[in-house]
C-alpha positions in Angstrom: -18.0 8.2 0.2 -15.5 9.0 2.9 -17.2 9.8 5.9 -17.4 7.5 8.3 -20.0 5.7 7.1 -18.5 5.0 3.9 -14.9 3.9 5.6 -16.9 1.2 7.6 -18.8 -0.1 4.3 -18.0 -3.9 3.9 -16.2 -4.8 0.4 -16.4 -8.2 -0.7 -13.8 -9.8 -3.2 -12.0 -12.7 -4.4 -8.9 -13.2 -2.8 -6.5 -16.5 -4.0 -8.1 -19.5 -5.7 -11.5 -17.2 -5.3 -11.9 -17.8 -1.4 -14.8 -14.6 -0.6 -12.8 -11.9 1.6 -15.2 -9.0 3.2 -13.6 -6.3 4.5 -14.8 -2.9 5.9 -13.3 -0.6 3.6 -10.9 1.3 5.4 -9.0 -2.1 6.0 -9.3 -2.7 2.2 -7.7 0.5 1.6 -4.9 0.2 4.6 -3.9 -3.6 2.9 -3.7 -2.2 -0.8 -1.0 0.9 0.9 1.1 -1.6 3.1 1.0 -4.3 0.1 2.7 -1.7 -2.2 4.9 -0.3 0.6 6.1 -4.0 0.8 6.9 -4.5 -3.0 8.7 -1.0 -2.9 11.2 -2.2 0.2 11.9 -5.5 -1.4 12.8 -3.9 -4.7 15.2 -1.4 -2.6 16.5 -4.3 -1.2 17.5 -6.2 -4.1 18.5 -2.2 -5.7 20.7 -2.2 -3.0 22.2 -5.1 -3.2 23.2 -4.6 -6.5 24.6 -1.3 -5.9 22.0 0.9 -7.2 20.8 2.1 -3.7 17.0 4.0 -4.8 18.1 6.2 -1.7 15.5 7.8 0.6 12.1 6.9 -0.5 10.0 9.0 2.3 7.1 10.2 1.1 6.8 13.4 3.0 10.2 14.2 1.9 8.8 13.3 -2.2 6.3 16.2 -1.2 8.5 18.3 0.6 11.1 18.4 -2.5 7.8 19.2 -4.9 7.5 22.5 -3.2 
């Protein structure tokens, strides 16, 4: 659910070498966006680097350019 009620509900996992991690789930859901937004800057880095710039990766302009 994703009324308040639901963002608040506490998700439990496995994080590394199984150490139990509870989270509320809007915190869940905030790490698994920035953890992906971090992978996609490294890799434009490195694209970058090597001369194949992935050029401007704003998702509002993404959306913007599907209309």
């Amino acid at each position: 659910s994703t009324d308040d009620a639901g963002w608040e509900r506490t998700v439990e996992f496995e994080f590394q070498r199984g150490s139990p991690l509870r989270l509320p789930m809007w915190q869940t859901v905030l790490q698994v966006m920035l953890h992906g937004i971090q992978h996609r800057a490294e890799a434009a880095v490195l694209l970058t680097r090597a001369g194949r710039s992935p050029g401007n990766m704003d998702y509002i302009l993404w959306l913007l350019g599907r209309a």
